[in-house]
C-alpha positions as CSV (number, residue, x, y, z in Angstrom):
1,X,164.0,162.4,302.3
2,X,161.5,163.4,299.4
3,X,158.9,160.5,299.1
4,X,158.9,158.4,295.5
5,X,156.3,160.0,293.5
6,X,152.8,158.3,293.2
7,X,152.5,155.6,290.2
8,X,148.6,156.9,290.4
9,X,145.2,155.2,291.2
10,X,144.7,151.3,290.9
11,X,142.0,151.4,288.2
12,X,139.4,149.1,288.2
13,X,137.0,149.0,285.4
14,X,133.8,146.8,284.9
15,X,132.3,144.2,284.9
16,X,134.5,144.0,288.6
17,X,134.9,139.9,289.3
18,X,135.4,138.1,292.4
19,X,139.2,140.5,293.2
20,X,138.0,143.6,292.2
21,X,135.1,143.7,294.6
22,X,137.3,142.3,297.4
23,X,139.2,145.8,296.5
24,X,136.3,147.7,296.5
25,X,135.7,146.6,299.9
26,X,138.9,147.0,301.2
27,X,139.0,151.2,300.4
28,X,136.0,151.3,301.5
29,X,137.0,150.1,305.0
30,X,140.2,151.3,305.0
31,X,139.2,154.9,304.6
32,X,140.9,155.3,300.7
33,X,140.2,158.2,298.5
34,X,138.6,157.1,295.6
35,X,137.0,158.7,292.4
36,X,133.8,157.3,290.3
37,X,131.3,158.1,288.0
38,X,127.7,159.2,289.0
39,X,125.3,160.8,286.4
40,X,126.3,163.6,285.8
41,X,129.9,163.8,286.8
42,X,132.8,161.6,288.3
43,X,132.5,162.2,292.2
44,X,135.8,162.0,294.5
45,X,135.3,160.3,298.0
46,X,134.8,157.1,300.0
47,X,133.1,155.9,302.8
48,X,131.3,158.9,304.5
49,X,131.7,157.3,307.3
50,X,135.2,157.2,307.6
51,X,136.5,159.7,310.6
52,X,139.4,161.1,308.6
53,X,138.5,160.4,304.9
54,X,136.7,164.0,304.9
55,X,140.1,165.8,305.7
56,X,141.7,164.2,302.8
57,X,139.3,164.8,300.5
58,X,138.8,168.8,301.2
59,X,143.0,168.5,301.3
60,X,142.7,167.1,297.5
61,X,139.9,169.7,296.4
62,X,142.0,172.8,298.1
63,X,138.4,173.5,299.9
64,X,138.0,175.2,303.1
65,X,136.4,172.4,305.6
66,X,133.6,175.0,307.0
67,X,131.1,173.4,304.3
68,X,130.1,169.6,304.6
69,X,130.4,167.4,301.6
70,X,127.4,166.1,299.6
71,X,126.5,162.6,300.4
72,X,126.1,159.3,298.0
73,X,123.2,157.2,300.0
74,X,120.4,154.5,299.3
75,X,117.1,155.7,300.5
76,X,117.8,152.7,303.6
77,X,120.5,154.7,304.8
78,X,118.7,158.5,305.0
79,X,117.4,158.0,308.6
80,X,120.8,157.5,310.0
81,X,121.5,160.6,308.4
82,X,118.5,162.8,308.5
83,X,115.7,163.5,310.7
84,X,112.7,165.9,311.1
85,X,111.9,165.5,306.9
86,X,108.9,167.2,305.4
87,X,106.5,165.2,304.1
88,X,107.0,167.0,300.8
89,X,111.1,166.1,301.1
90,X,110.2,162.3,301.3
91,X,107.5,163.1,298.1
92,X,111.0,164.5,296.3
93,X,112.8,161.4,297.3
94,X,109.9,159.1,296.0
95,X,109.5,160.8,293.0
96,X,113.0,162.3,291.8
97,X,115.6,159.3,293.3
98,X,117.7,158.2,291.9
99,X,118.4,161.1,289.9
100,X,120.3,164.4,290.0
101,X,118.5,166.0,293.4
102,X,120.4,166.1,295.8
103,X,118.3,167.7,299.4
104,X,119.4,169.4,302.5
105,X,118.2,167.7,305.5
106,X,118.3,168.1,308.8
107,X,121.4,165.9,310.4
108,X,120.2,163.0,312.9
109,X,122.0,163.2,316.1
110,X,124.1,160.5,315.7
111,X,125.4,161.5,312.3
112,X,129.0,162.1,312.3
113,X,129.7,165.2,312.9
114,X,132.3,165.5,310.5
115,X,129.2,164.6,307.7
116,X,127.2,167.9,308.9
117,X,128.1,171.5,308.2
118,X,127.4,174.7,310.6
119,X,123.7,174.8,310.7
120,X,123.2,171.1,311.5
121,X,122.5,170.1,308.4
122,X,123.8,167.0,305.6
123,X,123.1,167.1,302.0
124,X,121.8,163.7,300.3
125,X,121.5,162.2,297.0
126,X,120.4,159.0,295.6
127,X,122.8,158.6,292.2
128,X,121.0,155.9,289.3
129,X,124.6,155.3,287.9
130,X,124.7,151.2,288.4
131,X,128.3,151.0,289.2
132,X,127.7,153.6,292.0
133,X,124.8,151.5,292.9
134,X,127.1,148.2,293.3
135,X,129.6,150.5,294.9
136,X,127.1,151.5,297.9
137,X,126.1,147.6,298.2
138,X,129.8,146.5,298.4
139,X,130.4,148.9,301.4
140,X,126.8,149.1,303.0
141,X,127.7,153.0,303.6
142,X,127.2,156.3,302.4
143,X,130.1,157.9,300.1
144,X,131.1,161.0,300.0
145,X,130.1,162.5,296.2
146,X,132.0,166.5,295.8
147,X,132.9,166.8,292.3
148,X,136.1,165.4,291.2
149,X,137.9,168.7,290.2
150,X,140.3,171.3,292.2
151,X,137.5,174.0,293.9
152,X,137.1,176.4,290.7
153,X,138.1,174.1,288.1
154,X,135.7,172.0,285.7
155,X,134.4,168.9,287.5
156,X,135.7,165.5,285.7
157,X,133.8,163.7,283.7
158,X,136.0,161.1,282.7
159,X,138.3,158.9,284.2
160,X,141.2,160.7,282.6
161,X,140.1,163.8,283.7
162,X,140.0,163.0,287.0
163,X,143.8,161.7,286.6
164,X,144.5,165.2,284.9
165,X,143.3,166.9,287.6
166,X,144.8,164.7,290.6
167,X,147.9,163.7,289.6
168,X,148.2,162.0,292.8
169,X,146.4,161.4,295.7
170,X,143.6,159.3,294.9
171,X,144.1,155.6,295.9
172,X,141.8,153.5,294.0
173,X,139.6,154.9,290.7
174,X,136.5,153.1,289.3
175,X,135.9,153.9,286.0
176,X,132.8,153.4,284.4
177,X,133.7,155.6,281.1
178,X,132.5,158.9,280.2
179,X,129.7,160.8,282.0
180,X,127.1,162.7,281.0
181,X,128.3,165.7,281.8
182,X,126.0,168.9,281.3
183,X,124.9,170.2,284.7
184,X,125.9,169.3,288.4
185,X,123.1,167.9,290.6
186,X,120.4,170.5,291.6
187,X,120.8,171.6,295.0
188,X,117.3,172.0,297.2
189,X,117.6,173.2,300.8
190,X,114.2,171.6,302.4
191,X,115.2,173.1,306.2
192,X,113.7,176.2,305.6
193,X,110.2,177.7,304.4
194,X,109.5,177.8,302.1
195,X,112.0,175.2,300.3
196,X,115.3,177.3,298.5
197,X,116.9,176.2,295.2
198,X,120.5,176.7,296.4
199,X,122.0,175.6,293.1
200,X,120.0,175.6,290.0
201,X,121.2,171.9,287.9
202,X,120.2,169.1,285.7
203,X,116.6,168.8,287.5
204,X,114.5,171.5,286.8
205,X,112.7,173.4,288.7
206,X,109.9,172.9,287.1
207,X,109.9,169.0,287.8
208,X,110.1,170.1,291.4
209,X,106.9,171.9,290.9
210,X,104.9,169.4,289.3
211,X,105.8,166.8,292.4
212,X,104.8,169.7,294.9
213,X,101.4,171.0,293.7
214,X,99.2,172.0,294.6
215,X,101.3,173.6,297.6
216,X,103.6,174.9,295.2
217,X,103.5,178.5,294.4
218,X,105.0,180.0,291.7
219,X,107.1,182.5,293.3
220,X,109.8,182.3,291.2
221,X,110.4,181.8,287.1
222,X,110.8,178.4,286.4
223,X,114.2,178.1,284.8
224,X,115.3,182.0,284.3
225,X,118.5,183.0,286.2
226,X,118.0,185.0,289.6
227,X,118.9,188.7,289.4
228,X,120.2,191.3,291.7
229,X,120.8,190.3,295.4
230,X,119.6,187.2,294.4
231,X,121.9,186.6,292.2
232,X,124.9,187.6,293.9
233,X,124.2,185.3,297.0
234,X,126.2,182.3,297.2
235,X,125.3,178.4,298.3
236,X,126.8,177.1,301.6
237,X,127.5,174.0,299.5
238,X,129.2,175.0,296.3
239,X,132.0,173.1,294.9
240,X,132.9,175.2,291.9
241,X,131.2,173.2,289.0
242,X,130.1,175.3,286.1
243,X,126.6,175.5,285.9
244,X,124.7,174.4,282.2
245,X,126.3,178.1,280.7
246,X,129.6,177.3,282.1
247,X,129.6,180.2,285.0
248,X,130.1,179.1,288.5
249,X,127.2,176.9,290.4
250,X,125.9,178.2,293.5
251,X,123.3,180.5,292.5
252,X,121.8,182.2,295.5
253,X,118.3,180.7,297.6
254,X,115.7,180.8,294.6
255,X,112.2,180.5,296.9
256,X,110.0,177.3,296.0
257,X,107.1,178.5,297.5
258,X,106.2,175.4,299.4
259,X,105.3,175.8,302.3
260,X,104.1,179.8,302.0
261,X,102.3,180.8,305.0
262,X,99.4,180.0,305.6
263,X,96.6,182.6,304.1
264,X,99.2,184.0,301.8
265,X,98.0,184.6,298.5
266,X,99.0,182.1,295.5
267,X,100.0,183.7,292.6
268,X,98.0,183.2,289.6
């Protein structure tokens, strides 16, 4: 027998009284897939945490599951998930959360594994959006944070774009109105050396050099796109949003610089 089809999300908009945050805690701990807003776009998701809430999700996007999802935190809630951080990763949280940064980390052992992708690793983001911030209190856990949008389509940044683009299958949806839009998080990968701009986004690069100096060297031009092999290399972490020229994100590992070895030559 065909099943009835879905009457959509239950939308719940703010400011969220006494019921609505009662339902906000039950999807959370119930494992639903929700969608809501962050800076820069509407993120689809729900408590990281949840062991099958991953599956669903990737189901929804029509994304392979051999690349992990990004991650919603609170700086409290990045040693359960990470371990081994540079000191100059911890000088990026200080300095760029909350904001559109989101870091590759090293996963903790007892992160789930479902959270961490082939190498070991889970990538983190602290979003300043204050309904996300009420969000993360409610549940007291990390949310999952891909892009609301079917891999290769434009991520959502509104709440009836996210309806557009899932008819069905999303369970509760928090709308906070339109987003900014633009450009998707930037994407920093601070397990290798030196660090490698994965995905090139709404935080320059040059804002990642000023917090890095004087170890910073200037290996790469600030906010030109990379050519060649460079440019043809893919993230391990894209989720088909355009870039700020509307081509795909994922730009290939753009070197930092930090952490260049040691008697290397700066470049002037």
């Amino acid at each position: 027998m065909t099943p009835p089809p879905s009457a959509g999300p239950a939308v719940l908009r703010p400011p969220l009284d006494a019921a609505a945050r009662s339902r906000l805690r039950q999807a959370l701990a119930s494992g639903e897939v929700m969608a809501y807003p962050t800076e820069t776009f509407y993120a689809l998701g729900g408590n990281a945490l949840h062991p099958t809430l991953a599956a669903r999700v990737l189901a929804l996007k029509r994304r392979s599951g051999d690349k992990a999802l990004l991650l919603l935190v609170t700086p409290a809630q990045v040693p359960r998930l990470a371990t081994d951080i540079a000191p100059a990763a911890r000088a990026l949280m200080a300095a760029c959360w909350p904001g559109p940064l989101t870091l590759v980390l090293r996963a903790a052992d007892d992160a789930p594994p479902h959270l961490r992708d082939a190498r070991g690793t889970v990538a983190l983001r602290c979003s300043p959006h204050p309904l996300l911030g009420e969000l993360l209190s409610l549940g007291g856990v990390p949310l999952i944070g891909t892009s609301a949008n079917v891999s290769g389509d434009a991520p959502a940044a509104s709440a009836a774009a996210v309806q557009q683009a899932f008819p069905a299958g999303i369970d509760l949806l928090l709308d906070g109105g339109p987003t900014a839009g633009g450009a998707p998080s930037t994407l920093l990968d601070t397990t290798v050396r030196p660090f490698a701009v994965l995905r090139r986004g709404a935080l320059a690069v040059a804002s990642l050099r000023r917090v890095l100096l004087p170890d910073f060297a200037a290996d790469a031009p600030e906010d030109e796109e990379p050519t060649g092999a460079e440019g043809r290399a893919t993230s391990s972490r894209q989720d088909g949003a355009p870039d700020a020229r509307g081509g795909a994100s994922g730009h290939g590992p753009v070197q930092t610089g930090h952490g260049r070895r040691r008697g290397a030559p700066r470049k002037r």
